[in-house]
Every structure is written in C-alpha cells, then in structure tokens.
Backbone as CSV, one residue per row, in Angstrom:
resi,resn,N_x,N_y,N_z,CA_x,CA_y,CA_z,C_x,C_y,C_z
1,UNK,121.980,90.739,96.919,122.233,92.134,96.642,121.879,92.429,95.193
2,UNK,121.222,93.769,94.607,120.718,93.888,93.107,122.068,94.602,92.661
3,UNK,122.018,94.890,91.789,123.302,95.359,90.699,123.450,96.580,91.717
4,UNK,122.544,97.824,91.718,122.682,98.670,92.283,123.463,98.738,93.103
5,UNK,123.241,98.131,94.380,124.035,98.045,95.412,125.698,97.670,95.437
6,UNK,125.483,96.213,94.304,126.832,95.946,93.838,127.868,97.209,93.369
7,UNK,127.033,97.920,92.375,127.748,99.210,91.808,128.335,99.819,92.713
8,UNK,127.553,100.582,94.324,128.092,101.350,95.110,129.038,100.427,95.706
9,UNK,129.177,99.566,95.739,130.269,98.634,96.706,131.564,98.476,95.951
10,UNK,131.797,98.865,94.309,132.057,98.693,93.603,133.146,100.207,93.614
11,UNK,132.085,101.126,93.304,132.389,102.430,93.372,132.840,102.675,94.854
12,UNK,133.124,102.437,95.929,132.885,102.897,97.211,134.794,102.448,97.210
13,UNK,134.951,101.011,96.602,136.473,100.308,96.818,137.164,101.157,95.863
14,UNK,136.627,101.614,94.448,137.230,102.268,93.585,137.865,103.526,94.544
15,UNK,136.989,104.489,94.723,137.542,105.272,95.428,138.385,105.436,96.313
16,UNK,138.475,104.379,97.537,138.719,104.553,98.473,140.584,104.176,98.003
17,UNK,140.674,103.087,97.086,142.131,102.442,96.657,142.656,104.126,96.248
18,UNK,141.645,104.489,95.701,142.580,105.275,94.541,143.318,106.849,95.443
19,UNK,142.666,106.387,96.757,143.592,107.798,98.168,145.037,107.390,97.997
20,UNK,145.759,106.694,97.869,146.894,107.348,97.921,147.788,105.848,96.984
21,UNK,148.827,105.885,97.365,150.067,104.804,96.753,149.955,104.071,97.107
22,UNK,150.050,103.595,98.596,149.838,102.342,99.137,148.336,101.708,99.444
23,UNK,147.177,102.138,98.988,146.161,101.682,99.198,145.696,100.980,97.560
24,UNK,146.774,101.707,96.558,146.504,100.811,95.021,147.791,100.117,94.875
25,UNK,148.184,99.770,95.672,149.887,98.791,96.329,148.563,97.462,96.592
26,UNK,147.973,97.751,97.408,147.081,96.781,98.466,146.359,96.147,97.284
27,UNK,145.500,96.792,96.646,144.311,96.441,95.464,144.956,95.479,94.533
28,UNK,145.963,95.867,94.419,146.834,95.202,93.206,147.711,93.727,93.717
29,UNK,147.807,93.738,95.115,148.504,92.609,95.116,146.976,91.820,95.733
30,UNK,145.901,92.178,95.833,144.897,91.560,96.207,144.136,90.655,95.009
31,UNK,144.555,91.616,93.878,144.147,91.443,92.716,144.582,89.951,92.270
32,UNK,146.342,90.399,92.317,147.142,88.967,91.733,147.107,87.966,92.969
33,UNK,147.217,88.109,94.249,146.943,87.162,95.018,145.465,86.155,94.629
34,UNK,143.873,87.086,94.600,143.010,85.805,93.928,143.317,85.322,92.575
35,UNK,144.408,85.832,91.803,144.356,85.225,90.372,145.723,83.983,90.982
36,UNK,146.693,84.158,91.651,147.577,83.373,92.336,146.242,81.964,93.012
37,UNK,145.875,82.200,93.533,145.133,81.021,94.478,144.225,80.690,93.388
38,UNK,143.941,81.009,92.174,143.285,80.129,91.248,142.206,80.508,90.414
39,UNK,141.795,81.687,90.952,140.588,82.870,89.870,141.132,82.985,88.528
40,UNK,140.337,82.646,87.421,140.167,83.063,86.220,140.773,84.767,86.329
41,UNK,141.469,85.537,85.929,141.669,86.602,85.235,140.645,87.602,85.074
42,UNK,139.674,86.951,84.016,138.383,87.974,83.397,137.555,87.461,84.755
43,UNK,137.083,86.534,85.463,136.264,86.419,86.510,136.568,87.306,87.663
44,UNK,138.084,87.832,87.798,138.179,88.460,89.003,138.039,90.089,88.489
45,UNK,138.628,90.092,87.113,138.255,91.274,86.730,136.996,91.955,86.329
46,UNK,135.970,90.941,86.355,134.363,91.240,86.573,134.337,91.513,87.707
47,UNK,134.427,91.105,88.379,134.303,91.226,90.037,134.507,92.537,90.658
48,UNK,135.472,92.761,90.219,136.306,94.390,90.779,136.463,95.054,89.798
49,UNK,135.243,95.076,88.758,135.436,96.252,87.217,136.806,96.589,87.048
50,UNK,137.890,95.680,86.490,138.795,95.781,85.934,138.900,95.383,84.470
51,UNK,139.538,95.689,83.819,139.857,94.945,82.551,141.059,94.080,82.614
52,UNK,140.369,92.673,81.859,141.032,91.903,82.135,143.174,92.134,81.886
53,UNK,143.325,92.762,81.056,144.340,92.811,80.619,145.236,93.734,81.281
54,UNK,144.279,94.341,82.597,145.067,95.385,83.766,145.508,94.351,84.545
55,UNK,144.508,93.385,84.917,145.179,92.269,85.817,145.918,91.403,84.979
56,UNK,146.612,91.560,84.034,147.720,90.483,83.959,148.744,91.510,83.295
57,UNK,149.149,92.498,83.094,150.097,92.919,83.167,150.759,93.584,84.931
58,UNK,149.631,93.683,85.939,149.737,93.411,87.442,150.381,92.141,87.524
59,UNK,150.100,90.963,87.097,150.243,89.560,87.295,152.190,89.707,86.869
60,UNK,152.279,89.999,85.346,153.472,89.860,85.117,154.429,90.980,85.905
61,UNK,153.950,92.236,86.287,154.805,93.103,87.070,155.407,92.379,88.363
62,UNK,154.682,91.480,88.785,154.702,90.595,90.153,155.525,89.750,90.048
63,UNK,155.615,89.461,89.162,156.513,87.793,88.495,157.904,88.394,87.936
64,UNK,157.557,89.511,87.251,158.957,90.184,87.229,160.286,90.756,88.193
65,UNK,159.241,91.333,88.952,159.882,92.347,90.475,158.886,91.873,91.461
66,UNK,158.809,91.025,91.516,157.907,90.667,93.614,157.100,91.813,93.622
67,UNK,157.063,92.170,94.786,155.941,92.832,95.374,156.050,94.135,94.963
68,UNK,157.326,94.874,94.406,157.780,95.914,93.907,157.416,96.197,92.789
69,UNK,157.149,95.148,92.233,156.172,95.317,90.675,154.818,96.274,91.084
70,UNK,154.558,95.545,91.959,152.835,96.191,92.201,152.922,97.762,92.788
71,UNK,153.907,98.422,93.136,154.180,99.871,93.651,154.306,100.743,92.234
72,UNK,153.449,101.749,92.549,152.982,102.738,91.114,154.541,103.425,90.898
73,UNK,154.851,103.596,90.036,156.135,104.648,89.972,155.989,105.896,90.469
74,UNK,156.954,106.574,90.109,156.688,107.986,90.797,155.989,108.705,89.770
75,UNK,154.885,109.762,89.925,153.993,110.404,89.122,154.862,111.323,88.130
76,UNK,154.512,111.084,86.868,155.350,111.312,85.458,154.956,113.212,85.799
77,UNK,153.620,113.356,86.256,153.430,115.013,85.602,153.661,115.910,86.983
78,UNK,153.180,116.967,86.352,153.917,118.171,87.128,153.745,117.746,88.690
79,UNK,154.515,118.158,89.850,154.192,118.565,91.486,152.848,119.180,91.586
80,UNK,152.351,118.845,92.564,151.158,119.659,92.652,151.365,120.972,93.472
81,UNK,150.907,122.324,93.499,151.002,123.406,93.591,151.043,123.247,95.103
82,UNK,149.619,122.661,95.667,149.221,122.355,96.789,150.027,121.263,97.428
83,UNK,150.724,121.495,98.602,151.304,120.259,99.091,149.986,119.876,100.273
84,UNK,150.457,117.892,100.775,149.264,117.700,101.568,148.841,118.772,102.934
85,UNK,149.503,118.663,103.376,149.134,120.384,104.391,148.355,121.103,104.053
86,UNK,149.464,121.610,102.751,148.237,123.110,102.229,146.875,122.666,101.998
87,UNK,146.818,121.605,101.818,145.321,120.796,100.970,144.546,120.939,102.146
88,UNK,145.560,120.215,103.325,144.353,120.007,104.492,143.939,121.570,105.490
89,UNK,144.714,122.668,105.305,144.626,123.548,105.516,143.778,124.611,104.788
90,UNK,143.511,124.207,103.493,142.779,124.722,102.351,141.227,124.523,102.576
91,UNK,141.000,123.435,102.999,139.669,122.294,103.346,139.333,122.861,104.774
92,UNK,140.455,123.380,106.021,139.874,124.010,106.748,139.039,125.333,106.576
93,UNK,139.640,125.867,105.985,139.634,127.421,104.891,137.980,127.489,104.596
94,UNK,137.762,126.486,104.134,136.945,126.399,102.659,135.616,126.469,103.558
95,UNK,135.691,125.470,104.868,134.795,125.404,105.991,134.463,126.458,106.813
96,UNK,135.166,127.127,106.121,134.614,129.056,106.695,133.987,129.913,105.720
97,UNK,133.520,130.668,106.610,132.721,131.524,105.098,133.892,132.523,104.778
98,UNK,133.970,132.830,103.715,134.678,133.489,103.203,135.109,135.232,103.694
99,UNK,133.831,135.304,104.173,134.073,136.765,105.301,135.101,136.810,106.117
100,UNK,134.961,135.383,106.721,136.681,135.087,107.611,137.513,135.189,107.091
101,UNK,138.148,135.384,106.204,139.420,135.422,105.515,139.087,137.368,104.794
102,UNK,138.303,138.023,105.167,138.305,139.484,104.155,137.758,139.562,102.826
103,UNK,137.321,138.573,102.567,136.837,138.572,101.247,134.941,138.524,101.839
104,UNK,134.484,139.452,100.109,133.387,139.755,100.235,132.589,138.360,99.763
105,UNK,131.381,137.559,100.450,130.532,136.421,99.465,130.074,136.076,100.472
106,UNK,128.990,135.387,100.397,128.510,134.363,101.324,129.114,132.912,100.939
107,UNK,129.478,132.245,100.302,129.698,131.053,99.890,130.957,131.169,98.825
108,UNK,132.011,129.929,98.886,133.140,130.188,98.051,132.749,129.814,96.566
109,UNK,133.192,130.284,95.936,133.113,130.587,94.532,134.293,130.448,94.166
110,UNK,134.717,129.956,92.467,136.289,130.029,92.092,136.854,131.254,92.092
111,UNK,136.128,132.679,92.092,137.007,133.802,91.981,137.607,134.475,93.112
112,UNK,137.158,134.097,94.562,137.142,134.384,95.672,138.255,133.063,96.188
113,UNK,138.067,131.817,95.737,139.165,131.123,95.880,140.148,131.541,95.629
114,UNK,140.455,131.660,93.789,141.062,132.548,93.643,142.588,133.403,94.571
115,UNK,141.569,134.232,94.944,141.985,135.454,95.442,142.810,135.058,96.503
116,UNK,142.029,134.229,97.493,142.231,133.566,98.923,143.656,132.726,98.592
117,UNK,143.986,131.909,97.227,144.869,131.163,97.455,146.152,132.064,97.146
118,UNK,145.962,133.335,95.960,147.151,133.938,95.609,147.350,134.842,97.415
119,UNK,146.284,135.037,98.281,146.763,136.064,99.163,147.496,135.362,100.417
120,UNK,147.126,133.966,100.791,146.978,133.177,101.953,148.223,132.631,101.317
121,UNK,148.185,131.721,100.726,149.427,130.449,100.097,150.258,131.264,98.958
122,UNK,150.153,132.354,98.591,151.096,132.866,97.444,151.005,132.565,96.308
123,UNK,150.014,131.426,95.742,149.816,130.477,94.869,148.866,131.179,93.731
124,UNK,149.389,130.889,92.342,148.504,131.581,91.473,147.853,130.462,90.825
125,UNK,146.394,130.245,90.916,145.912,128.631,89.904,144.967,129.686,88.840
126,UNK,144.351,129.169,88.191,143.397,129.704,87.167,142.143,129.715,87.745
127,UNK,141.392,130.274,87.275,139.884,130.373,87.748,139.511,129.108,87.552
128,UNK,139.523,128.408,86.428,139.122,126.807,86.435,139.718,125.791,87.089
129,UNK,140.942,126.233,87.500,141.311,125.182,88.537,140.846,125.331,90.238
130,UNK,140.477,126.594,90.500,140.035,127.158,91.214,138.252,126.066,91.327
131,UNK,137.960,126.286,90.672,136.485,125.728,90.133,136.618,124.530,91.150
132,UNK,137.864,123.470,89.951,137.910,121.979,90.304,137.972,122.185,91.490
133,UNK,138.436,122.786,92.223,139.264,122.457,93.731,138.081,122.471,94.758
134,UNK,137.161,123.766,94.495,135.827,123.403,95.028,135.548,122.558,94.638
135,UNK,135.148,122.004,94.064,134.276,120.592,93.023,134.514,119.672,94.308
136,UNK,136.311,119.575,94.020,136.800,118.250,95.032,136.360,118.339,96.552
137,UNK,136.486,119.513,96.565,136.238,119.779,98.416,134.590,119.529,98.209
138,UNK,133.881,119.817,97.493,132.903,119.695,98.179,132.329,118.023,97.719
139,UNK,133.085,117.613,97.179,132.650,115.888,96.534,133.820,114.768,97.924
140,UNK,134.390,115.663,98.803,135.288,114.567,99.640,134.504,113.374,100.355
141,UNK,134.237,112.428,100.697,134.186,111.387,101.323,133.224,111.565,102.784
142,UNK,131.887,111.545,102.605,131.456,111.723,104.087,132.164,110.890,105.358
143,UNK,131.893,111.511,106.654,132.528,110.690,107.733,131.996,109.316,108.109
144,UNK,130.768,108.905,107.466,130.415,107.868,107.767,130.331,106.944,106.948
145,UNK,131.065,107.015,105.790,131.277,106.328,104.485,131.509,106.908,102.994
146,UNK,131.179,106.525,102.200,131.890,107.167,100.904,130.384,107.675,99.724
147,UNK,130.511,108.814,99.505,129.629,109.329,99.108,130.327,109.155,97.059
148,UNK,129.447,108.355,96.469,129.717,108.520,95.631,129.227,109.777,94.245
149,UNK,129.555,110.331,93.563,129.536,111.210,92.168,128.260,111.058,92.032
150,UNK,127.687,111.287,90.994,126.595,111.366,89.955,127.258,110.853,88.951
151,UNK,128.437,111.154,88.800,129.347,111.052,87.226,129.573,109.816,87.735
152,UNK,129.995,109.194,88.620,130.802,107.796,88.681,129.639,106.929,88.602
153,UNK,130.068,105.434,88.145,129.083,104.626,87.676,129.879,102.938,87.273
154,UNK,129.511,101.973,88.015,130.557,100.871,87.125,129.809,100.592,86.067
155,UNK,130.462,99.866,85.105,130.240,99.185,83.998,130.833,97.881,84.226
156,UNK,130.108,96.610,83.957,130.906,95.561,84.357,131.821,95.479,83.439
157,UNK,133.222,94.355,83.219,134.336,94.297,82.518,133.832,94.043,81.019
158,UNK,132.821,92.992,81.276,132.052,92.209,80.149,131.579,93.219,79.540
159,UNK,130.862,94.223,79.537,130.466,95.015,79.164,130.894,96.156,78.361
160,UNK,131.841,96.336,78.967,133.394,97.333,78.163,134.146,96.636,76.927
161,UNK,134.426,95.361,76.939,135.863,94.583,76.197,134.631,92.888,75.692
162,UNK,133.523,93.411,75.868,132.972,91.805,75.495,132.981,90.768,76.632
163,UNK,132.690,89.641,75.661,132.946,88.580,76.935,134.265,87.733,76.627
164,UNK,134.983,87.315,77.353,136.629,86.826,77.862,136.368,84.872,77.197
C-alpha cells in the first residue's frame, strides 16, 4: 500500500472513532491493549497518528481506573442546541429543497437555514453557525464508506514531535 492510501485508512478510522463515546472507548482500549501485548508506545502511535504521549497518559488512565479510565468524561462545554433527533430530522429537512418547507431558494443556504430552524425547531443559531451546519450535512459519511475532507490529512507522529 503507498502512503496515500495509508493516509485514507488512517483518516477513514479517525473519523469513524470520533462518532460518538463509545467508539473512542473502543480506540483507546485498542490502543493500550497493543501497547499491553508489547508495542513500543511511539511505534503504535505512528501507526494510528497519535502522539506518543496521548497513548500513555491512555496507558496510565487504564492502570489507574480499569477500563473506566478509557471512557471520555462528560463534555465540559455548552449542550448542543440540536438534540440527536433534531439533528436527524434536520438532515431529513436539508434533503428537501427548501420550497418544501415555504421558504423561497433553490438550494439551502445559511440564511434560509436560518429561518427554517428559528420557524420549525424554535431555535435561534447565527448565520455562521447556520453555515457550519450545512458544511457538516453536506461533508456526512457516504453510504458506502467514509468520504474524507480536503482539510483532513495525516501527518505521521514522527513528523509532528520528531523521532521517539
């Protein structure tokens, strides 16, 4: 396989861990499990573009609290506006043209989002968050695998922090 490919395989796991709590629960005890059975640290953290020093404070969370170490805490910042429903109901939304809902456009735009989320969900976001939210909907995950960014890109570990 050339780097390339490595990258998307790379980028493809990045993503996919980072859907919810228990799928970076999984990554993380996968992580300390090959450093448990005998992997070098910086070798596994090349491997899976980590820095080395993410996998061993994983390592000591494990050794501290078992398997409970490796579970993310609860998220420090605000609730999100959108609960999962509304999200997945939003994404149905979004898959319509905007005529369906009374609003004038051929295609959604943040100001027409906007509009749609203060009239539909009650919800007031900003025009730029409005923006992101298209961004995300239209960057989600094809059905037949994982469509990665333009922006996303690995860098190996070595590459970031030197060599280990």
């Amino acid at each position: 396989m050339d780097t390339s490919e490595i990258a998307k395989l790379r980028n493809a796991v990045r993503q996919h861990v980072s859907a919810s709590r228990e799928q970076r629960f999984c990554y993380r005890a996968l992580c300390v499990l090959l450093i448990a059975e005998g992997h070098r640290p910086n070798q596994v953290a090349e491997w899976l573009g980590e820095h080395t020093r993410t996998l061993e404070r994983w390592r000591k969370r494990f050794t501290d609290n078992g398997l409970d170490g490796l579970m993310d805490e609860t998220s420090p910042g605000r609730p999100p506006k959108l609960s999962g429903d509304e999200w997945k109901r939003l994404q149905a939304d979004l898959s319509q043209p905007p005529t369906m809902f009374g609003l004038e456009g051929k295609k959604w735009q943040g100001k027409l989002l906007q509009t749609h989320l203060a009239e539909r969900y009650g919800i007031d976001f900003s025009l730029r968050q409005c923006q992101r939210l298209l961004k995300q909907y239209r960057q989600r995950p094809a059905t037949s695998g994982f469509k990665a960014s333009a922006t996303q890109s690995y860098t190996a570990a070595a590459d970031r922090v030197g060599t280990d």
